[in-house]
N, C-alpha and C positions, 0 to 999 in steps of 0.2 A: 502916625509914626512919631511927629513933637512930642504926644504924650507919654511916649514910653522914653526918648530922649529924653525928657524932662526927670522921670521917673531915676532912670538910670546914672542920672546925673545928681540928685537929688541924695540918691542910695551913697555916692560916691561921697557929698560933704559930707553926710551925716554918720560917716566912717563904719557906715554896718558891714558885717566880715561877709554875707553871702549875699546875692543876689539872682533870683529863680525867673525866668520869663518862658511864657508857656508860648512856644512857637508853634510850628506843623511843619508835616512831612512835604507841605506842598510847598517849603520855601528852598527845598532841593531844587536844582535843574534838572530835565528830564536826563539821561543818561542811556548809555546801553545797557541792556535788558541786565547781564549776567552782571556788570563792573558795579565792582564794592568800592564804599564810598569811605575813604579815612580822612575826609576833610571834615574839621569842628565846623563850618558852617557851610552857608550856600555858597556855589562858583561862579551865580549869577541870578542878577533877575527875569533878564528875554524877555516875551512878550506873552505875558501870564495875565490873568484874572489882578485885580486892583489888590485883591486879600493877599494872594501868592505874594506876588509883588513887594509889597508892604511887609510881608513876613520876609523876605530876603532884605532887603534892605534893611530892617531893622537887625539882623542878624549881622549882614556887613557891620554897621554901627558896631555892633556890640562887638566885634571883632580887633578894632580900633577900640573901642574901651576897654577892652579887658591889657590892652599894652598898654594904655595910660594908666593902669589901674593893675598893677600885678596882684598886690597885696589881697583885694575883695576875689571872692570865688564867683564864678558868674558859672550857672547851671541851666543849659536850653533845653526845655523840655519839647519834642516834635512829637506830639500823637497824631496816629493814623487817622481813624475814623473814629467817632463816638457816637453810641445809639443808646438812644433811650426805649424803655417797653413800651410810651403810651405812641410813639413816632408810627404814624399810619404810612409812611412814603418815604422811601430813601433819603439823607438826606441831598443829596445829587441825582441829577439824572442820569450819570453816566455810573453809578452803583447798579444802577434795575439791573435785574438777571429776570429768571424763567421762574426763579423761585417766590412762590407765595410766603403771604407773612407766616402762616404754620410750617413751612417746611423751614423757614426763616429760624422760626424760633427753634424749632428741632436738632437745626444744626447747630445750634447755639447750647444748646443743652438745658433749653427751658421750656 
């Protein structure tokens, strides 16, 4: 987390106009199921996984820096999941379903 601080902080002397940090969806709090979320970042960290965690807070952070900092654009990117073709096993255990990797792929359009 210093090192994105650092980062961030770094981006801000060196007066560059955009700054991009690739977050994730896991730096959301869980929420109810159907409530749409219009908040620019997380509402909280709670008691998540060290990754999660570190993804909200850093997010907080940046939430407080974009008001000391109106002028630079701060852009948070939160992707879901990423897979790769050569990935033999989910990357989580709580992705497994019933699906094999060819039904996998199929749904996938590959």
């Amino acid at each position: 987390m210093l090192g994105s601080v650092r980062v961030f902080e770094a981006v801000a002397a060196a007066d560059v106009p955009a700054l991009e940090y690739a977050s994730s969806v896991g730096a959301y709090s869980p929420g109810r199921r159907i409530a749409r979320s219009t908040s620019p970042g997380p509402p909280m960290a709670g008691q998540r996984p060290a990754y999660t965690r570190g993804k909200a807070y850093v997010e907080r952070f940046l939430d407080s820096f974009e008001q000391r900092h109106p002028d630079l654009r701060v852009v948070r990117m939160r992707p879901g999941f990423l897979f790769q073709r050569s990935a033999e096993e989910p990357p989580l255990p709580a992705c497994r379903s019933n699906m094999n990797k060819q039904q996998l792929a199929k749904a996938l359009g590959r």
